[in-house]
N, C-alpha and C positions, 0 to 999 in steps of 0.2 A: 561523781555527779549525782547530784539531789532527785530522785525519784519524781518532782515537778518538772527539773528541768531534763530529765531523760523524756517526760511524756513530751515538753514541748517540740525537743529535736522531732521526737516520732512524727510529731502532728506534722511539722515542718516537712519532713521530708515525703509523706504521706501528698501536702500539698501541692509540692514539688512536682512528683510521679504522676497526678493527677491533671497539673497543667501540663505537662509533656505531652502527656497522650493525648488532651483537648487542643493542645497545638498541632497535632503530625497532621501532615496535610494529604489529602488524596489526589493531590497532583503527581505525576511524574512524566519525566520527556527520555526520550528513547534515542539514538543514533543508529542507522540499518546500512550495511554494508549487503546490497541487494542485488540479482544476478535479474533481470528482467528478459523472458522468454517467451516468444510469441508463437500462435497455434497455427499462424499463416492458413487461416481458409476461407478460400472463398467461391463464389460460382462460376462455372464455366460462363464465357462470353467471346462475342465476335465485334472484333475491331479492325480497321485498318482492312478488312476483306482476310482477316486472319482468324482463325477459332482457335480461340484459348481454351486451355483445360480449365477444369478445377483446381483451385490451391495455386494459379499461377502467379498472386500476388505478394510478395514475400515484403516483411519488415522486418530489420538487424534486430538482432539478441544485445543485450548491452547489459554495463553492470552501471548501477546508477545508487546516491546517494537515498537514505531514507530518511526522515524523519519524522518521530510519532512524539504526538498528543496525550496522555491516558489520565482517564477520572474514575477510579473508585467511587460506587456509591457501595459496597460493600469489601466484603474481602475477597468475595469471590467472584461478584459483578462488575464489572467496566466499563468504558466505554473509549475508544480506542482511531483518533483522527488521525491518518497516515498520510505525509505529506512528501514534499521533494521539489527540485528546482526543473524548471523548464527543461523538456528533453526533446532534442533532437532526434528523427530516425530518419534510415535511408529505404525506401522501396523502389525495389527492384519486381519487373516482369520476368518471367521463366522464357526462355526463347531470343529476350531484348534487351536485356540489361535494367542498370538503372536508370529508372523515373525520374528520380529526384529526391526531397526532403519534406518532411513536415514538424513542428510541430505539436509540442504537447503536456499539460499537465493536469496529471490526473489525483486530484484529492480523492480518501476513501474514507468512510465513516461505518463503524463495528462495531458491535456489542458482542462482548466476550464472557466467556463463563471459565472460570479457573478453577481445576481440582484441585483436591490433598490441602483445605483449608489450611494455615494454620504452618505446612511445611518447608522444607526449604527448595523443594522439586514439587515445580507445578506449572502441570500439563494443560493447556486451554484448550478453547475452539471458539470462533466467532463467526459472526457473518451481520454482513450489512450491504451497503451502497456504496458503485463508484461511479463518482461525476466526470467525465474526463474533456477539459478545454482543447479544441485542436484549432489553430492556427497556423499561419505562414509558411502553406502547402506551396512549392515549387516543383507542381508535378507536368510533365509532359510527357507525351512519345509521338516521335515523327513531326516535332512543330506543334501540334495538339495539344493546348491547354487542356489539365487536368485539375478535377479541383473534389474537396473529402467535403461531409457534413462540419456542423462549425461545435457540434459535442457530440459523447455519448455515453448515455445513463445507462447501469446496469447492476445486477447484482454482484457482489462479492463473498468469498466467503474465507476462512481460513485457521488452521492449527501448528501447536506450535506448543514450547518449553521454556520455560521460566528456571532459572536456577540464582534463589538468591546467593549474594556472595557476602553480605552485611547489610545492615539496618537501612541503609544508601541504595547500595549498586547492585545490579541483578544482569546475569548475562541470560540470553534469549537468540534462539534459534524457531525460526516462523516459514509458514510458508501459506501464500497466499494467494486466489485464482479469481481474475477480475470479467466480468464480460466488458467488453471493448470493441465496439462497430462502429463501419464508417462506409456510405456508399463510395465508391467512384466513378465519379460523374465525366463528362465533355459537355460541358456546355449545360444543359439541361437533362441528357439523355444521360439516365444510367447505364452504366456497363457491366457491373460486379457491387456486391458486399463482402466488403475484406473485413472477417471476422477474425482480429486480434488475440483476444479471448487470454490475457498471458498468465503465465505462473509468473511468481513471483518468492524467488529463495534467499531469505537473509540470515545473517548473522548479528547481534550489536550487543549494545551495555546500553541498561535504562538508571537513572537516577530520580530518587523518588525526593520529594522536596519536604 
């Protein structure tokens, strides 16, 4: 090959290498295999001519689907929208059984910072907000309609490991801790704030696009 036409290959693949990397995108979506664990507290109260303790409001542990958002504005900055399909929980009183159902979905939005630029293990931390929708509460005891606020805002924060496995796919282990409060109400009179407050433990594979 002709020393013009060596240079040209060069050139060529030079501009090749150049539109690749103007092409990679800073998107990638996530899959979380999440274990969701509530911190059950809340205030003592008297109902029904009965005094309840504290902590007497319990909502089920569940394992629930995840799904994340993420945007690169850098290599080592993000920004990180965690989301999930409508979840169902059951609460129970301590003493009465169960209440009934509610109810829920809670988007989270996070700014992340990722260690070890550059490597194939890396460590983050973020923290942000989580908005959480609550609906289609069928809560009673003793005939008594019960009824939850209709959201609740709070902070989020959370860390976690990044392990890429190729240019693609990246496996990740996270864990993450939301505020989540809800009065419960009869009528108008509150009774108790059942502070949710949950971890949140996942396992998944992200795909960068």
């Amino acid at each position: 090959m002709t020393k013009p036409c060596l240079n040209l290959v060069r050139a060529a693949l030079l501009l090749l290498s150049a539109g690749a990397l103007s092409a990679a995108s800073p998107w990638s979506a996530r899959l979380r295999a999440t274990y969701l664990e509530t911190a059950d507290k809340s205030d003592a109260f008297t109902a029904l001519g009965i005094n309840f303790g504290a902590n007497a409001v319990k909502v089920n542990d569940k394992f629930i689907p995840e799904i994340d958002v993420d945007y690169a504005f850098t290599d080592s900055i993000s920004a990180e929208l965690v989301l999930t399909i409508p979840q169902t929980q059951d609460v129970t009183l301590a003493g009465v059984g169960k209440l009934g159902t509610f109810k829920h979905l809670p988007p989270t939005l996070l700014g992340k910072y990722k260690f070890n630029a550059g490597g194939a293990f890396r460590p983050y931390v973020g923290a942000g907000v989580n908005f959480t929708l609550i609906w289609g509460d069928k809560l009673s005891v003793a005939g008594v309609p019960l009824g939850l606020d209709n959201f609740s805002m709070g902070l989020a924060a959370q860390a976690g490991v990044d392990y890429k496995i190729d240019e693609r796919w990246t496996f990740n282990v996270d864990v993450k801790r939301a505020a989540l409060r809800s009065d419960v109400k009869a009528g108008a009179t509150k009774l108790t704030e059942a502070r949710l407050d949950p971890w949140l433990y996942a396992v998944g594979l992200s795909y960068a696009f």
